[in-house]
BAROMAR-724213 format. One record per residue: chain; residue number from 1; residue in one letter; x, y, z of N, C-alpha, C, CB in turn. Coordinates in pm, 1 decimal. Atoms other than C-alpha are relative to their C-alpha. Glycine has a CB too. Layout:
 chain resi resn     n_px     n_py     n_pz    ca_px    ca_py    ca_pz     c_px     c_py     c_pz    cb_px    cb_py    cb_pz
     A  NUM    A        X        Y        Z        X        Y        Z        X        Y        Z        X        Y        Z
...
***
This chain:
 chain resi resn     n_px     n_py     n_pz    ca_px    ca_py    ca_pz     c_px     c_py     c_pz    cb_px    cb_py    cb_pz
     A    1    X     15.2    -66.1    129.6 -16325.9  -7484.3  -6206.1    -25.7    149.6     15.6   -113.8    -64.1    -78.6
     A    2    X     58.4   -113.8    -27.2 -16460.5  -7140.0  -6034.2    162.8    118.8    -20.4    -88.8    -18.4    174.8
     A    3    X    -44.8    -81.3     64.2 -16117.2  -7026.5  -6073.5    110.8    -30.2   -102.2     25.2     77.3     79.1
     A    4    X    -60.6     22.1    145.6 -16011.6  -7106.8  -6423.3      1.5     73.0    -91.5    -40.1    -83.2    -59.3
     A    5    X     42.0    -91.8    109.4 -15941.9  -6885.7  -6673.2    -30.0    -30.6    -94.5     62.4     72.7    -34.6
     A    6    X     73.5     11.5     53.1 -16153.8  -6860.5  -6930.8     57.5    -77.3   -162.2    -59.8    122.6     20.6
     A    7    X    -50.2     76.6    166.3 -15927.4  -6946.4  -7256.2     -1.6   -181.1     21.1    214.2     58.9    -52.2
     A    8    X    -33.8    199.0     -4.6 -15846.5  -7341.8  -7074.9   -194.5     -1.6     55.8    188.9    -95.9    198.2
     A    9    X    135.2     73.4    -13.4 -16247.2  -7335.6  -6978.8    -40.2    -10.9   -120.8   -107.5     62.5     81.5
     A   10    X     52.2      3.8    110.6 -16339.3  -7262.9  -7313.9     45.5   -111.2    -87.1     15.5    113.6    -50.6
     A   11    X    -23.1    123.1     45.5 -16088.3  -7548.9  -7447.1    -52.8   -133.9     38.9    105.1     -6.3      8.9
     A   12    X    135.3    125.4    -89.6 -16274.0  -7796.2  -7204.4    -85.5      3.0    -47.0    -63.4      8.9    141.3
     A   13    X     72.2    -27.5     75.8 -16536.0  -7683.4  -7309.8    -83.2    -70.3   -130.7     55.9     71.8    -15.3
     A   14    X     -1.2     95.4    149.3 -16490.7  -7774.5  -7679.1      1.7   -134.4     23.6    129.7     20.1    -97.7
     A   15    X     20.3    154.8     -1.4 -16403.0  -8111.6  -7589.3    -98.9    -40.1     82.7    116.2    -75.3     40.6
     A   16    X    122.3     68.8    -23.8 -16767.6  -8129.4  -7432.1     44.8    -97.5    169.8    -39.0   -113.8   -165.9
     A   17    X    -35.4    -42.2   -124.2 -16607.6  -8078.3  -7057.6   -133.4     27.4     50.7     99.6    116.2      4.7
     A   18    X    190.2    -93.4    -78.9 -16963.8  -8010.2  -6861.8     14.4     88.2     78.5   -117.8    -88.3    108.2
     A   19    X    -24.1    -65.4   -121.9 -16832.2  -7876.8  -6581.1     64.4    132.0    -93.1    108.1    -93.1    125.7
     A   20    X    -54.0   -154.5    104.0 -16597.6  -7610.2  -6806.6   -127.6     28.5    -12.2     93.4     -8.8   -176.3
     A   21    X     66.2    -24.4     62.3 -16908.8  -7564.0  -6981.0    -99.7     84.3     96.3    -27.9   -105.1    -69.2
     A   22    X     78.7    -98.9   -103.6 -17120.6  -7467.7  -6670.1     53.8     87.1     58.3    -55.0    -50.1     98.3
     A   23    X    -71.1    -31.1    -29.0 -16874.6  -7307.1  -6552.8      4.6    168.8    -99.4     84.4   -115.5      1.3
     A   24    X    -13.5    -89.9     59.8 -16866.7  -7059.4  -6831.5   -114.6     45.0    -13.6     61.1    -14.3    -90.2
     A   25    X    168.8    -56.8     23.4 -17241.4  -7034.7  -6870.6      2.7     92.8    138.1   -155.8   -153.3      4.2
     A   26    X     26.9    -67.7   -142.0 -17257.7  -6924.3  -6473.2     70.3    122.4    -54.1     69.4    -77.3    156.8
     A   27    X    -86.1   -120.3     23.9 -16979.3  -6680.3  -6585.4    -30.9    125.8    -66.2     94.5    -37.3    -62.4
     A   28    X     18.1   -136.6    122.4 -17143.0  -6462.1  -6889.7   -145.7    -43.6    -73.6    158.3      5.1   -150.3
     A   29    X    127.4    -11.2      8.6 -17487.8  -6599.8  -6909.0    -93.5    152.7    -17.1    -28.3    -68.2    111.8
     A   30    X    117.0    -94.8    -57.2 -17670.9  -6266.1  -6698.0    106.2    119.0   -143.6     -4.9     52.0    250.0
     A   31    X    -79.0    -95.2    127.8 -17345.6  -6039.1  -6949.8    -75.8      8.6   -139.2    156.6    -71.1    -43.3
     A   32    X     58.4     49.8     94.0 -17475.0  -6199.3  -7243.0   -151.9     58.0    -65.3     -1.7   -120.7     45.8
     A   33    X    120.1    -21.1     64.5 -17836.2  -6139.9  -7195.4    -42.2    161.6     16.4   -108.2   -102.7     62.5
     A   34    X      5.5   -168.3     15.2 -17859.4  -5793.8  -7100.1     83.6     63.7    -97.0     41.1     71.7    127.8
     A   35    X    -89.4    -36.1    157.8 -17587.7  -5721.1  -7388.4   -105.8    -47.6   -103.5    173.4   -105.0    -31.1
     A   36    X    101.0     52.0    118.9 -17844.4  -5919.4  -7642.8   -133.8     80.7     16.3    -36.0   -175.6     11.6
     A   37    X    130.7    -62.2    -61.1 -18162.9  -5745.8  -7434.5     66.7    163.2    -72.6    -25.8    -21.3    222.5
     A   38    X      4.2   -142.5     49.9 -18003.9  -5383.1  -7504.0      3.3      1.5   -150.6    120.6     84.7     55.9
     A   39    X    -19.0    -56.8    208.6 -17911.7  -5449.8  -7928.0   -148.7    -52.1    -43.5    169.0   -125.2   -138.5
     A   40    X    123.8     67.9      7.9 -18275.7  -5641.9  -7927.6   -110.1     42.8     71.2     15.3   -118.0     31.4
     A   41    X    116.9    -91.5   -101.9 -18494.0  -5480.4  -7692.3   -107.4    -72.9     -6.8    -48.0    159.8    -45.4
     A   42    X    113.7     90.7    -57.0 -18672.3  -5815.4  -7668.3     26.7   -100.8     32.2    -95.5    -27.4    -66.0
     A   43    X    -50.1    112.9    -78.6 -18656.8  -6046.0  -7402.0     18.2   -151.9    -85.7   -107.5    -15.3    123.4
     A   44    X     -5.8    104.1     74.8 -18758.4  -6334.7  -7607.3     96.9    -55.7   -118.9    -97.0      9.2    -35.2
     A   45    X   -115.2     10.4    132.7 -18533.3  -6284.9  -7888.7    151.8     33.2     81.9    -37.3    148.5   -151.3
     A   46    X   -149.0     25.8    -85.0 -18206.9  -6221.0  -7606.1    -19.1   -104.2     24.1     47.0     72.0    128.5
     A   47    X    -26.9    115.1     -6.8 -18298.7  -6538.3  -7483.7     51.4   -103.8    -75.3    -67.0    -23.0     26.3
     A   48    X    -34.9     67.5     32.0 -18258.9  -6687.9  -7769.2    121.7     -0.7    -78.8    -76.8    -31.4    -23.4
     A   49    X   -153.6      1.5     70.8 -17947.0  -6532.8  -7887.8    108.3    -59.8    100.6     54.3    166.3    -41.9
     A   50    X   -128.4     35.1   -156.0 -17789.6  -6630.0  -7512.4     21.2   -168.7    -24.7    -96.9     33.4    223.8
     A   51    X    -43.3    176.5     28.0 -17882.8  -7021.2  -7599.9     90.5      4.1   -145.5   -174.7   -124.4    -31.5
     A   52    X    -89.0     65.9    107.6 -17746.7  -6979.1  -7946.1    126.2     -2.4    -12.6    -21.0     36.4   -101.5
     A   53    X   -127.1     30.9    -24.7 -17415.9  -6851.7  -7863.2     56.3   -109.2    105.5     45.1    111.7     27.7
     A   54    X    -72.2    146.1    -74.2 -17387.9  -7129.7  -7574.6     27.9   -152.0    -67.7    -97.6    -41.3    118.9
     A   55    X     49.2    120.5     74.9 -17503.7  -7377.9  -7826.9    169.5    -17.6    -92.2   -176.8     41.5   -116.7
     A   56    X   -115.8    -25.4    125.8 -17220.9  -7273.2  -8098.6    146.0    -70.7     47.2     31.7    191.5    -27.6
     A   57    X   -138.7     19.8    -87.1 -16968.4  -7293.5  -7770.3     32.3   -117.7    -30.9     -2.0     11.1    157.6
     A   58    X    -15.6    127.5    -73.7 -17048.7  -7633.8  -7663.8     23.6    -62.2   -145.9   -138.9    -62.3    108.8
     A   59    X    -20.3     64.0    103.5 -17090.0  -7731.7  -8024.2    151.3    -21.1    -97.6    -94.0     54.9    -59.9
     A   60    X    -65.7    -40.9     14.4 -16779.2  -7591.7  -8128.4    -10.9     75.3   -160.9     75.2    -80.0     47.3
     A   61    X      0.2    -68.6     80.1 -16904.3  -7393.3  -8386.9     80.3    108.4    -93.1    -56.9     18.0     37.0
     A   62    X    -28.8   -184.3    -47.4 -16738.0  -7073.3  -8299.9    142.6    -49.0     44.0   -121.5     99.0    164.6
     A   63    X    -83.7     -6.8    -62.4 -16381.4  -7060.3  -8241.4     63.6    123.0     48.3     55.9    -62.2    -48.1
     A   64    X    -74.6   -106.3    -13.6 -16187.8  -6862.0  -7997.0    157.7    -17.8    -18.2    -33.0     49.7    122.9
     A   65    X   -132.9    -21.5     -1.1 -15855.6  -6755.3  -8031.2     78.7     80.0    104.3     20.4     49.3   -108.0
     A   66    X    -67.1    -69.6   -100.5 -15661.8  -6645.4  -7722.9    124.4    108.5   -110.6     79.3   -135.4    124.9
     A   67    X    -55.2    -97.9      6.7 -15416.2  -6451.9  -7920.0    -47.8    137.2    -74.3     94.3    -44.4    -34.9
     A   68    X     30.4   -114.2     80.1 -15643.6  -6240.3  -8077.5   -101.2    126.9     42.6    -50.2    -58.6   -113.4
     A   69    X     67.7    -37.5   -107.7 -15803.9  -6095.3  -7769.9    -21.7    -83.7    123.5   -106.3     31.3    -43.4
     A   70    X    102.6     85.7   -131.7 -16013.7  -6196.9  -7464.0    -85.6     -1.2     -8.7    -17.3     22.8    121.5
     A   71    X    157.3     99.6     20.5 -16258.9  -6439.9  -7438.2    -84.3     56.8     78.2     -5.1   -169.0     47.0
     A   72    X    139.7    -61.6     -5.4 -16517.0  -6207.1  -7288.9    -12.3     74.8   -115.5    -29.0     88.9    122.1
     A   73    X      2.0    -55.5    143.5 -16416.4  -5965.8  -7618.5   -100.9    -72.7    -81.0    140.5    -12.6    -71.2
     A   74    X     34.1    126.5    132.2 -16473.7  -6240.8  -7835.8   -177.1    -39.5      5.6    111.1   -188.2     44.5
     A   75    X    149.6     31.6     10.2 -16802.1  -6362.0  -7702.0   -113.3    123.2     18.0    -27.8   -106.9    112.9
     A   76    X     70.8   -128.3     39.3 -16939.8  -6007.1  -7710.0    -47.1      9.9   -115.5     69.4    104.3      8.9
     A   77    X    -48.2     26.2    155.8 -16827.8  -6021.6  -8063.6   -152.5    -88.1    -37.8    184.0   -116.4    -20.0
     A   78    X     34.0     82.5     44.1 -17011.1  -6351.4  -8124.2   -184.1     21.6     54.6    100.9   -116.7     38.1
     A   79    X    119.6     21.9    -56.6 -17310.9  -6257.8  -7912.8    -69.0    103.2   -147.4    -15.4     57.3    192.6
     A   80    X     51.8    -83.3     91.1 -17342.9  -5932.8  -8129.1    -28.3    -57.7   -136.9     83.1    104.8     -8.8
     A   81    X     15.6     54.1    119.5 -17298.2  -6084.1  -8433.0   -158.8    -77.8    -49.3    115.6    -94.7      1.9
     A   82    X    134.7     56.6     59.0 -17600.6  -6327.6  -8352.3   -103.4     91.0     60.8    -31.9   -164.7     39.1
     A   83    X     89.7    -32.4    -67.7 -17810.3  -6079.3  -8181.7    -53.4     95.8   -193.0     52.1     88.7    182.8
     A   84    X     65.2    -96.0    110.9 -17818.7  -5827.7  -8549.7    -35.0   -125.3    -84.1    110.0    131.7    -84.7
     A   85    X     28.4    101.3     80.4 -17834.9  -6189.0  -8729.1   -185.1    -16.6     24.4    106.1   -139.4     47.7
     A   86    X    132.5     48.7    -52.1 -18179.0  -6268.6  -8545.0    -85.0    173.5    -47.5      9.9    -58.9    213.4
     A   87    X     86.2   -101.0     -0.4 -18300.3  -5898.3  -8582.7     -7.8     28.6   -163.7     51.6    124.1     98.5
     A   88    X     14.7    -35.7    168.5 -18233.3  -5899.3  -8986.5    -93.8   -112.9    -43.0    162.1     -7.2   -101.7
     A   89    X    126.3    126.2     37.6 -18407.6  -6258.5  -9004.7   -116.6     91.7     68.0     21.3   -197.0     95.1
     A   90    X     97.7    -57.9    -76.3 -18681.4  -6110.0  -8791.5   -102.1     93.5   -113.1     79.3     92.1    123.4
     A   91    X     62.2    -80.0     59.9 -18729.6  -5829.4  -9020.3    -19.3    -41.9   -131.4     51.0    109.0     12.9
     A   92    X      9.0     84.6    138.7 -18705.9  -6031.8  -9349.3   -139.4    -67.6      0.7    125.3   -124.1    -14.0
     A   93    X     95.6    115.4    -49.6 -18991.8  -6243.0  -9161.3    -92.6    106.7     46.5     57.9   -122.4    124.8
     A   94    X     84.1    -84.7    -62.9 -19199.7  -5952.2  -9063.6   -113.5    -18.0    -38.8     26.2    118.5     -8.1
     A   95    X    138.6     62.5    -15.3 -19533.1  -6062.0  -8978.2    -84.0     43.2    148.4     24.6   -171.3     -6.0
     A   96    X     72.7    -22.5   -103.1 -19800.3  -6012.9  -8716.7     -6.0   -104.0     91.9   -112.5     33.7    -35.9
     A   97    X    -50.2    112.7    -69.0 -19728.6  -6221.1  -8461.6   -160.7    -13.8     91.4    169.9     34.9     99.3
     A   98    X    107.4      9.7    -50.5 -20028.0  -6452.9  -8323.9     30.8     13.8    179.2    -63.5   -134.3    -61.3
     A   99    X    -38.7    -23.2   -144.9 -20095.8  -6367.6  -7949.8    -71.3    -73.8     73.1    -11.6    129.8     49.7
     A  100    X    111.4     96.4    -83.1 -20225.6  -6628.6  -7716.0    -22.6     65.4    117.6     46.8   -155.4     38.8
     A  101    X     57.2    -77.9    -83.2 -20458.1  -6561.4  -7484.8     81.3    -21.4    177.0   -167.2    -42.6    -18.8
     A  102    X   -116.4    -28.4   -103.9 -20190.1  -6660.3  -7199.2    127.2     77.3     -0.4     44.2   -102.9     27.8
     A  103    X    -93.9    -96.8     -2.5 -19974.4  -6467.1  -7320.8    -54.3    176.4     47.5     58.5    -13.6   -151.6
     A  104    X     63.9   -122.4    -39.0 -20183.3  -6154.3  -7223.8    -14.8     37.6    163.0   -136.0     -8.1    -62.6
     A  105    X    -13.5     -5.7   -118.1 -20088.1  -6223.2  -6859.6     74.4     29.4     18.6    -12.9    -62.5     57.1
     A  106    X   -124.9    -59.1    -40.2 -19841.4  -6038.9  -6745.7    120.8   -143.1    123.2    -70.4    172.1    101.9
     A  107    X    -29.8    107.9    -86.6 -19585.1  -6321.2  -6580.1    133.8    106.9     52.5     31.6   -177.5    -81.8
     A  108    X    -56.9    -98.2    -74.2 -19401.7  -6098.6  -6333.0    153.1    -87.7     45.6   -114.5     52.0    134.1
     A  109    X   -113.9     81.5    -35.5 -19023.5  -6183.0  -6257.0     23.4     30.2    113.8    112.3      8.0    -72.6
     A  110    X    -11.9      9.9   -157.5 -18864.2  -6242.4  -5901.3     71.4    133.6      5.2     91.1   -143.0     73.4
     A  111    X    -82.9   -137.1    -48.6 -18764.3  -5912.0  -5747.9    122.5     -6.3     51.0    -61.7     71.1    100.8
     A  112    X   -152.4     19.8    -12.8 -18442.6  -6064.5  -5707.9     84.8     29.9   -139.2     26.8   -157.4     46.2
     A  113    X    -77.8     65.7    158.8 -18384.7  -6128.8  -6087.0    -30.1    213.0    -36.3   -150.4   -196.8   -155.6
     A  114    X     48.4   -118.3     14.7 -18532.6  -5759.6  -6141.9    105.0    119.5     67.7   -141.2     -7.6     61.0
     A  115    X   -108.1   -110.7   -100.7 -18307.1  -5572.0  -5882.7    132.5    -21.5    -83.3     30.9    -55.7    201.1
     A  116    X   -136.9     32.4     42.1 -17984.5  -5772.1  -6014.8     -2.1     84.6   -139.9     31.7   -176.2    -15.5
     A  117    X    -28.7    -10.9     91.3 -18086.0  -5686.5  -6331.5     54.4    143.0    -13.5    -88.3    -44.4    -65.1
     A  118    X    -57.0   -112.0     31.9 -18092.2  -5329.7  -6324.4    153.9     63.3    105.9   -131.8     93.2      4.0
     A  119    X   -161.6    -60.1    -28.9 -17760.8  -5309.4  -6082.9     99.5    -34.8   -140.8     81.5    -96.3    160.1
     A  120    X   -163.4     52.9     96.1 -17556.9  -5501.0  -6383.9    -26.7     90.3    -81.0     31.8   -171.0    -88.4
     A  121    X     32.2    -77.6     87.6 -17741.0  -5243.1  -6626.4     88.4    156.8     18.7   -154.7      0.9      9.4
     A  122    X   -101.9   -176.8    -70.5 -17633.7  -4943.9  -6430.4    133.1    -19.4     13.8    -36.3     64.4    181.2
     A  123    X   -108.5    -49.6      0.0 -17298.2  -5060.3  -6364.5     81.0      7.0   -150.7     61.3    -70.7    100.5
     A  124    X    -70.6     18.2    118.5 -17231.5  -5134.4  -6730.1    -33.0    166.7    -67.3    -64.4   -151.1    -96.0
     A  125    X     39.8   -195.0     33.1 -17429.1  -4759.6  -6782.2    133.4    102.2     70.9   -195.0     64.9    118.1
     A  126    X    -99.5    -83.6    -50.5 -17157.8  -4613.0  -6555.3    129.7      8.1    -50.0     13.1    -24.1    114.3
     A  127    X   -150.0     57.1      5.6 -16877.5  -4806.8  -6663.1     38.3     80.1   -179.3      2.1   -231.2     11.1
     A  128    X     14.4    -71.2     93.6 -16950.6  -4665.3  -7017.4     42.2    160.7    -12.6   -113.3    -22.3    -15.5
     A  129    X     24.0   -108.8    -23.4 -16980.8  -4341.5  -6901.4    177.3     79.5     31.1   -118.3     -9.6    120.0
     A  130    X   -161.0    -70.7    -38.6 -16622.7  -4324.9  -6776.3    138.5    -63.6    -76.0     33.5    -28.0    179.9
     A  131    X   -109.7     -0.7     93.6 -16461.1  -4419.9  -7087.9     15.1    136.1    -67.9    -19.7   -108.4   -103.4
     A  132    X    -18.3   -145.2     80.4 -16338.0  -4115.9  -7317.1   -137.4     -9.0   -101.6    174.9     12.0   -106.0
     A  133    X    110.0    -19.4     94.7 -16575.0  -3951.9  -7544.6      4.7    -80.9   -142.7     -4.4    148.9    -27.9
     A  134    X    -14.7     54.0    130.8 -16444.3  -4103.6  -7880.4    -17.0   -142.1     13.9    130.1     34.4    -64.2
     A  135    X     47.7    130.2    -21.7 -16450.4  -4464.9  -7709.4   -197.1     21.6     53.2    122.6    -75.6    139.3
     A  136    X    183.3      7.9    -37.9 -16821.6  -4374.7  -7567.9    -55.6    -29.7   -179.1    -88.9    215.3     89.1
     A  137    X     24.1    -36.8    153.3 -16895.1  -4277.8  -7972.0     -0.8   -178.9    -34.0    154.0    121.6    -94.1
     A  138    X    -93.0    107.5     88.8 -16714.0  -4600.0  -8098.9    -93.4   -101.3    108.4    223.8      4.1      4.4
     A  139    X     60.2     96.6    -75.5 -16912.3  -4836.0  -7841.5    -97.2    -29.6    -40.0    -17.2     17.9    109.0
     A  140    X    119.1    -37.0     52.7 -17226.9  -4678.5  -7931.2    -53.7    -71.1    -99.6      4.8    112.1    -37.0
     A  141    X     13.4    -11.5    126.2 -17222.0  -4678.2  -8266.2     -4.1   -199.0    -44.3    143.8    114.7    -63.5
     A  142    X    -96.4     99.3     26.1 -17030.7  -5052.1  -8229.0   -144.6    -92.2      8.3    151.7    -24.0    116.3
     A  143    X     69.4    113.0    -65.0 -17245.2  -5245.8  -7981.6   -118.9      6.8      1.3     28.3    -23.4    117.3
     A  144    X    166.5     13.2     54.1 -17577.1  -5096.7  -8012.7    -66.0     72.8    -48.7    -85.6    -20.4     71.3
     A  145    X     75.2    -29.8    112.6 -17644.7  -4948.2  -8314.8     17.9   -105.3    -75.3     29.9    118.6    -66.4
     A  146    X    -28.0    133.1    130.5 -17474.6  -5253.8  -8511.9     77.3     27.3   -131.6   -148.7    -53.2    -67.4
     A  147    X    -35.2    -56.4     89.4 -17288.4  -5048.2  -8710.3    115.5    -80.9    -42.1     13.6    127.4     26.6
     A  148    X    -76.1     74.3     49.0 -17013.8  -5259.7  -8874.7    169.0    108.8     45.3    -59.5    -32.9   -173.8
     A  149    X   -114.0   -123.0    -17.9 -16613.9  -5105.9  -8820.0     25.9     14.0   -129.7    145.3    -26.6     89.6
     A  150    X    -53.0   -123.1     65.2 -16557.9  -5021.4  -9135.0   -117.1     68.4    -66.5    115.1    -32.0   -106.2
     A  151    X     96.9    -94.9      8.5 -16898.8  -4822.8  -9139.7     13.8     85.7     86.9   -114.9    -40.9      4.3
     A  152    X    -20.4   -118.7   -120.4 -16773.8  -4652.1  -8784.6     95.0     72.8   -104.4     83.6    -51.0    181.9
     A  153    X   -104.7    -85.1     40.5 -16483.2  -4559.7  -8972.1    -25.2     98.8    -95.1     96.9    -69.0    -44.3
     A  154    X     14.3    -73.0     89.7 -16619.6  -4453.8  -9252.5    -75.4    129.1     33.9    -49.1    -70.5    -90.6
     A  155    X     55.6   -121.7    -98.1 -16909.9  -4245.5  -9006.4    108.7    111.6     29.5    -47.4    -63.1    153.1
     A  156    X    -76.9      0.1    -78.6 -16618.4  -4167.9  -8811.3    120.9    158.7    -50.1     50.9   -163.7      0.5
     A  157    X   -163.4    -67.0     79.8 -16359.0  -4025.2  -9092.2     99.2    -60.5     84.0     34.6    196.9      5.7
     A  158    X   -155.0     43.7    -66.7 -16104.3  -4253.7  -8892.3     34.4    -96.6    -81.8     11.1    -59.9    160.6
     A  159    X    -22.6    113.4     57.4 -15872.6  -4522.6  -9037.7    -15.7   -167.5    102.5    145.1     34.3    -55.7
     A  160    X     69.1    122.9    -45.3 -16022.8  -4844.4  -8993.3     77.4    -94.7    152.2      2.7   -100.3   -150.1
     A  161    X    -97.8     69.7   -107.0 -15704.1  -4980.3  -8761.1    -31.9     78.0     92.6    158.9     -9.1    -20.8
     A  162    X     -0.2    -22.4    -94.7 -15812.6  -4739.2  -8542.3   -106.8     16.2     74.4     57.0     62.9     -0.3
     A  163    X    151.5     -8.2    -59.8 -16162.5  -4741.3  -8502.8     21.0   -151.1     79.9   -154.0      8.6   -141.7
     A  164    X     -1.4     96.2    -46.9 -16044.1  -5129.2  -8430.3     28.0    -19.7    144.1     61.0    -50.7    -66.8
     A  165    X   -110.2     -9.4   -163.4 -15752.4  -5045.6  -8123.6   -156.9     77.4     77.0    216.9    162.4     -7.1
     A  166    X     65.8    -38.6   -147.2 -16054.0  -4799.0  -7956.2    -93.6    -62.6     10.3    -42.8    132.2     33.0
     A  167    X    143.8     90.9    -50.5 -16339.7  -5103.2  -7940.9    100.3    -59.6    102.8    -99.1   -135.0   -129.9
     A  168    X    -69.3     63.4    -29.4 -16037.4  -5295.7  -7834.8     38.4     65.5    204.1    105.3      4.3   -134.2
     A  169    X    -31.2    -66.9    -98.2 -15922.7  -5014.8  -7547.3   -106.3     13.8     29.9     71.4     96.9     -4.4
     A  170    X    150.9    -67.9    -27.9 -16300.3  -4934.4  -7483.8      8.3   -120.3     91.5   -146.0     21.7   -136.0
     A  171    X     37.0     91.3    -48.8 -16327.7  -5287.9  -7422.8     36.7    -81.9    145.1     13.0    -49.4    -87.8
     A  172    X   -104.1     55.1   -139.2 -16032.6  -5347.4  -7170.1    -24.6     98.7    118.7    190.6      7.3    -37.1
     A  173    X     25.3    -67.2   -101.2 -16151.6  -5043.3  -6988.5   -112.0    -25.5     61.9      6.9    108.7    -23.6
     A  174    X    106.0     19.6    -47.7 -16487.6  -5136.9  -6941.3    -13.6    -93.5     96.9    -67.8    -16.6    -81.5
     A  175    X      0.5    135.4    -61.1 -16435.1  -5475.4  -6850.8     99.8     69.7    179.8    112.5   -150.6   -141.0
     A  176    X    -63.1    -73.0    -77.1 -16141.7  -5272.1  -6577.9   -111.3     69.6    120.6     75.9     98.1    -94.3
     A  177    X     68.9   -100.9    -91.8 -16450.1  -5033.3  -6438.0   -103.0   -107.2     29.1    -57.9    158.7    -67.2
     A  178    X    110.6     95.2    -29.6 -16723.7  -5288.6  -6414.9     79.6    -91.2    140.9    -43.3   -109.2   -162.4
     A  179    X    -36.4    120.0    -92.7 -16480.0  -5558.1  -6204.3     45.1     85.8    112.7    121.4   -115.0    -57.9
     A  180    X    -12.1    -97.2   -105.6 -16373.3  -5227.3  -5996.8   -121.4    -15.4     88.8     12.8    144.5    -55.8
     A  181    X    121.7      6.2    -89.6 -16721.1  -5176.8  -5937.0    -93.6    -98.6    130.6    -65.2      6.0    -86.1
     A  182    X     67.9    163.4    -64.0 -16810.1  -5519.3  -5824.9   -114.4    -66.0    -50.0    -48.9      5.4    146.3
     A  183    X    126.1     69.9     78.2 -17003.0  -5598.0  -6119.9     38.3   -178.7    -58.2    -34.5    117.1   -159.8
     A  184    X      2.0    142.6     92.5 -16909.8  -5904.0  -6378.8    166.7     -7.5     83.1    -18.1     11.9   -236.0
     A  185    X   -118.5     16.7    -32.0 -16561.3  -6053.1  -6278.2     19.4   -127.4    -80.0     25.3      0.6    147.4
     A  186    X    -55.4    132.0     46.2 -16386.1  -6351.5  -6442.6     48.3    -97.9    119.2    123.4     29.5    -96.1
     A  187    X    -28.8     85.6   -143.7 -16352.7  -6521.4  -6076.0    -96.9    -51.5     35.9     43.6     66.4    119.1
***
């Protein structure tokens, strides 16, 4: 299954395939949560946007469509979608949150999980970095401010089809400089 591409894992998948299914989790799990960790800027609440889009997968909630991109696109898409979903409930629900007294322990993560994390951070920081300025803008604005596309556009003064093509080109380049790097890969 390690090398399957992702549109026939994701159909496995649906039909509640395990192996597809782990298969894709191993794949865009660590993507996932550092993408949900940067629009959320809290661990607890990425975690639980990373189970809900796996949940949606396996459930078949959520459909992808191979011709209407790629299925890392897509589940970007779907992650974002639930990561501003959880942060508008959140704020609808705004309350003082009780704090237990174990929670006042700092629970320190493995300096393995810690190192990885910030290489995938940095290479996705770099990989950013060496798209054009109007895709940097359009990413920004896209992936983590939450800005809707036809609010970039409207920001923007562009027409909406095209604020669409540069998430689209942003997206194929990134994914391009990251698997250069030897960060995320679909293998």
């Amino acid at each position: 299954m390690k090398h399957t591409d992702d549109g026939t894992l994701y159909t496995l998948a649906a039909a509640k395939d395990r192996s597809a299914f782990e298969t894709l989790y191993d794949r865009y799990e660590k993507l996932i949560f550092s993408f949900a960790y940067r629009l959320t800027r809290d661990r607890e609440i990425a975690e639980e946007v990373v189970q809900d889009v796996f949940v949606k997968l396996w459930n078949g909630t959520t459909t992808y469509q191979e011709d209407k991109g790629s299925f890392s696109s897509w589940l970007l898409t779907v992650t974002r979608n639930k990561a501003i979903d959880e942060i508008r409930r959140l704020k609808r629900h705004d309350h003082e949150p009780m704090i237990e007294k174990d929670s006042l322990i700092e629970q320190p993560g493995s300096v393995e999980n810690t190192v990885e994390w910030g290489e995938q951070r940095d290479a996705i920081r770099s990989a950013v970095m060496e798209l054009k300025q109007d895709q940097q803008e359009i990413i920004e604005l896209f992936y983590f401010k939450g800005l809707s596309q036809q609010k970039i556009a409207d920001h923007c003064e562009l027409p909406l089809g095209t604020v669409k093509g540069r998430i689209r080109l942003a997206l194929k380049h990134l994914k391009g400089f990251i698997t250069q790097e030897g960060g995320y890969s679909n293998e």
